[in-house]
N, C-alpha and C positions, 0 to 999 in steps of 0.2 A: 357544094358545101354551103349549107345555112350561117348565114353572116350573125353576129352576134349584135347587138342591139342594148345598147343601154340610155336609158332615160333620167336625165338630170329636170329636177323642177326646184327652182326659186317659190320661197313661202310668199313671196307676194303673185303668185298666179295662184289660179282660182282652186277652189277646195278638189274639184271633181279630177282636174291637170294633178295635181301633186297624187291623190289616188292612183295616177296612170303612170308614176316614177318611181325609177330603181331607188333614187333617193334622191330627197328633197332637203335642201338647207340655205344657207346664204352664201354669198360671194367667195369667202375663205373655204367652209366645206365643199361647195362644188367643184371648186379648184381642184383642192387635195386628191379629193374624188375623181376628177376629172386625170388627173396626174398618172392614177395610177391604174385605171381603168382598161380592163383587157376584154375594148371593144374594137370590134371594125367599126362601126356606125356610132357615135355619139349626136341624140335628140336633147339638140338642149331648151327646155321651155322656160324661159329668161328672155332674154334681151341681146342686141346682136354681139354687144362687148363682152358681155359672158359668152357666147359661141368664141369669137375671136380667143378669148384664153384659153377655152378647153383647147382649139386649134395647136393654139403655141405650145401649149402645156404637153399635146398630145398626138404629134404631128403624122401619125401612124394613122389615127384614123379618120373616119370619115367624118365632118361634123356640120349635124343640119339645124339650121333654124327652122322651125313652124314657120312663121312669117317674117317676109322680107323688111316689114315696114317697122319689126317691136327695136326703137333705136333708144334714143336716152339722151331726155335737152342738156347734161352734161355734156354731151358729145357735140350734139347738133352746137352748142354754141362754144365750140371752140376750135376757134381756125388754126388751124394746124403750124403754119407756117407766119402766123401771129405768135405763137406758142413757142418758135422756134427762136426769134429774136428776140423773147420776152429771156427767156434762157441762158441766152447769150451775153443779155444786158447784168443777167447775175451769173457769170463765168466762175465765179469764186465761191458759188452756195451747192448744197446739196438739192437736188431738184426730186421732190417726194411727191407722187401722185396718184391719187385717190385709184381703185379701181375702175371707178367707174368710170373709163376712156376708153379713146379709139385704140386699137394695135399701134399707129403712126404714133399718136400719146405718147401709148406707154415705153415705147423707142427712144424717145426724146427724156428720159427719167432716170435715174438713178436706182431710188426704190419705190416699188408699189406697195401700197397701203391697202386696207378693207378696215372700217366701221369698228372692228374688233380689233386688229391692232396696231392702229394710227398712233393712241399714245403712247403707246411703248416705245414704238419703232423711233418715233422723233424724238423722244426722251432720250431712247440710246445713241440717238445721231449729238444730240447738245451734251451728252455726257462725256462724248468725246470732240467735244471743242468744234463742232461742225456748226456753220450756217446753214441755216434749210430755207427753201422758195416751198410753197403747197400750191399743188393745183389738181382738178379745174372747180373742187367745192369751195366756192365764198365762205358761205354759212358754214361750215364743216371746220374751215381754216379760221374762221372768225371764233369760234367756240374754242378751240385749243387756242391761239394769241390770250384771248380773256383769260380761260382756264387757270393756263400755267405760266402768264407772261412771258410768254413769246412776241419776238417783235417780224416773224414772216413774211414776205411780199406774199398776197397771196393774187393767183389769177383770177378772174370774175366770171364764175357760171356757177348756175345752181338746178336744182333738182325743179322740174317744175309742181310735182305735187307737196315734197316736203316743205317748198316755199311758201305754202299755203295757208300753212297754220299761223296761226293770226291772234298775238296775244289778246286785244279787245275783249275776241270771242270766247277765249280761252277764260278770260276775266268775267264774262259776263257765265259762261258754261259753272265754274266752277261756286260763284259765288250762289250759285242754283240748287248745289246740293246742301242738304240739311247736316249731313252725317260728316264720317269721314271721306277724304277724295286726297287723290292723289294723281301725280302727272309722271309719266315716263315718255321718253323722248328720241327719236334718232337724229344724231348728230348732222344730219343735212337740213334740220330745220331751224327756223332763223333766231337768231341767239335772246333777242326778248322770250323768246318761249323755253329755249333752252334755259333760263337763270331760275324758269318758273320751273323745272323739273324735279323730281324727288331722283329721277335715274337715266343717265342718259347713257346711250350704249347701243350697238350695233342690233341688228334684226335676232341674232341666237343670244345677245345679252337681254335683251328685253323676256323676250319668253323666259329664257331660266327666272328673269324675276319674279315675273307671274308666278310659275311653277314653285317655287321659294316662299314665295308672299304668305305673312303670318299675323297679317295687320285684323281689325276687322273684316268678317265677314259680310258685314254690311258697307262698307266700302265702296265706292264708284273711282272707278284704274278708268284716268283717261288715258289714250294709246295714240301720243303723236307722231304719224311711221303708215304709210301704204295699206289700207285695212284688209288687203288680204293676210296678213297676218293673226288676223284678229280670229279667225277660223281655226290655226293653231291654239294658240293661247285657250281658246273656249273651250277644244280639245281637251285641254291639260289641266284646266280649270274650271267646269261647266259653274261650281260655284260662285263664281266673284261676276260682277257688273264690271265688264268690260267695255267701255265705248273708244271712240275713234276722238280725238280730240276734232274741233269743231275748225272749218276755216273761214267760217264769219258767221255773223248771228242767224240762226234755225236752220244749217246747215251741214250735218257730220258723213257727209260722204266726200271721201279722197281717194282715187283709183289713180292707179298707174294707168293710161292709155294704152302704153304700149305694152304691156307686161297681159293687160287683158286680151292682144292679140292674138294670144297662145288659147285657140278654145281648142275644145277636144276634137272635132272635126282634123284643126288643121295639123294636133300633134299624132294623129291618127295617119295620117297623109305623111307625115315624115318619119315615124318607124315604117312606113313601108316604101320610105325612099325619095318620098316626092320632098316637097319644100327649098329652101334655100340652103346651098354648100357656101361652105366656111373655106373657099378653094380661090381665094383672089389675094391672097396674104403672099409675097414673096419669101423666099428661104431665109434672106439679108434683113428684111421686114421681122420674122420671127423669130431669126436669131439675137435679133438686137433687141426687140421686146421682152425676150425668155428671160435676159441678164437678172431686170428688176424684178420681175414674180417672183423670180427662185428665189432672189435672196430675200424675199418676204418670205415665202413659204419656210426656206431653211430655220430662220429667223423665228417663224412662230411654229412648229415643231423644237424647236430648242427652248422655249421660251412657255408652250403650251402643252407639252406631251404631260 
C-alpha cells in the first residue's frame, strides 16, 4: 500500500521548496495543518521545531526533516535546564513561550505563542489577573512590555537573522528614498526598528498587508522579516517596490541559514523517505508539550475562525 505523503513549507524557504508543498504558510497554519493532516509521512521543509510540533501535534505519523542541521539560535541558545530554574524562580507567573522552541521548551510552558497571536493570548492571560514570564524571544518580549506596558521577565535569546536589522541603516535606507516609504516588521526584530514600523505582525500579517496596501504606487515597502518571504509578497504584488530592510549600510541580504538547508535535492530525498525522523521525542515528552499548543491552537480557532 502506497504511504501517503504530505509536504509542509514555511514562506521563508526558497521559492522553488514551497512550489514542491502541499501547503505552504507560517508557524500557526502549518500547525493547524499539520493537526489535521491524514498522512503517514509528513515532509516538513522548516526547521527542526516545526518537525518537532507537527510530531506532537500528529503522533500517528511519520515526520521527516530535509536536513538534520536546519535548527533555530532561539533553540540553540537556550539551555534547557537553565530554563528550568529560571521558571521556578517565577513559580507564581504564567510561563508563555514563543513557538519558536525545543519540544523539552515547550514542556516546560504553560501556553505556546506564534507571531500572529502573542498579543492576544497574553492580553487574555492579564485580563484575567494573570502574571506572565515570556520566553525564549528578547526582542519579541521586549516589543510587547513597550507596546502595551507590560512589566514581564523575559528570557534572553533571539533570532539571529531578525536581530540584524539595524536602525542606523534602516535610517540611512529610508532617508534615500525621494517618495513615499514605508517599514513593516516582524516582531523578532530589535525594538529600535520595531518603534520605526508602520506594521508590525507575524510573517501571514505582513503579506495580507502588502496584499491590502493602497498607499502609493510608487512607494518603497521596506520588509524587516527573512527575505524569503519577499517572493510571496512579489507574488501578490509584482506592483509595489518591495525591499528587505537593510542590516547595515550597502547591505540588504538577510537569509535564514538554516531554513535555506531545505534545498530541493534534499526535500526530494525525504518524500522518498530518506532524511532525518522526528522519532526521538518520548510519549511523556509529547504529552507534556501537546498541553500548551492545544491550548494556543483551541485559543486561536475560537478567536480566529
Amino acid at each position: 500500500m502506497t504511504k501517503r505523503v504530505v509536504t509542509l513549507a514555511h514562506y521563508y524557504t526558497q521559492p522553488e521548496i514551497q512550489q514542491m508543498a502541499d501547503k505552504v504558510g507560517d508557524s500557526l497554519e502549518l500547525s493547524l495543518y499539520a493537526r489535521e493532516a491524514e498522512a503517514d509521512i509528513i515532509v516538513f521543509a522548516g526547521v527542526r521545531f516545526m518537525a518537532e510540533t507537527a510530531k506532537i501535534l500528529n503522533p500517528r505519523a511519520e515526520v521527516i526533516l530535509p536536513d538534520a542541521g536546519s535548527t533555530c539560535s532561539l533553540v540553540t541558545q537556550t539551555d534547557v535546564a537553565a530554563l528550568k530554574a529560571w521558571r521556578e524562580e517565577h513559580a507564581d507567573y504564567v510561563h508563555v513561550s514563543y513557538i519558536n522552541s525545543s519540544a523539552e521548551h515547550k514542556a516546560l510552558s504553560d501556553w505556546i505563542v506564534t507571531s500572529r497571536n502573542v498579543d492576544d493570548i497574553i492580553a487574555h492571560l492579564y485580563e484575567q489577573g494573570k502574571k506572565v514570564i515570556f520566553s525564549p524571544d528578547r526582542n519579541m518580549g521586549a516589543y510587547l512590555n513597550y507596546q502595551y506596558g507590560y512589566d514581564m521577565p523575559l528570557w534572553s535569546a533571539v533570532c539571529e537573522v531578525h536581530d540584524k536589522f539595524n536602525e542606523a541603516a534602516l535610517n540611512e535606507a529610508l532617508s534615500a528614498v525621494t517618495g513615499e516609504a514605508h517599514l513593516i516588521a516582524h516582531p523578532e526584530s530589535p525594538l529600535p526598528v520595531l518603534k520605526r514600523a508602520d506594521y508590525v505582525g507575524s510573517t501571514s500579517g505582513m503579506l495580507n498587508w502588502v496584499k491590502q496596501y493602497q498607499g502609493s504606487p510608487d512607494s518603497v515597502i521596506f520588509v524587516a522579516t527573512e527575505d524569503g518571504i519577499l517572493y510571496n509578497m512579489s507574488q501578490a504584488r509584482p506592483d509595489l517596490d518591495l525591499r528587505q530592510a537593510p542590516i547595515y549600510a550597502g547591505c540588504q541580504c538577510n537569509s535564514c541559514p538554516y531554513m535555506k538547508m531545505n534545498t530541493i535535492e534534499a526535500v526530494k530525498r525525504a518524500q522518498q523517505g530518506g532524511g532525518t525522523r522526528i522519532d526521538y521525542l518520548s510519549a511523556e515528552q509529547m504529552d507534556a508539550a501537546r498541553v500548551p499548543i492545544e491550548r494556543m491552537l483551541e485559543f486561536s480557532q475560537r478567536y480566529y475562525a
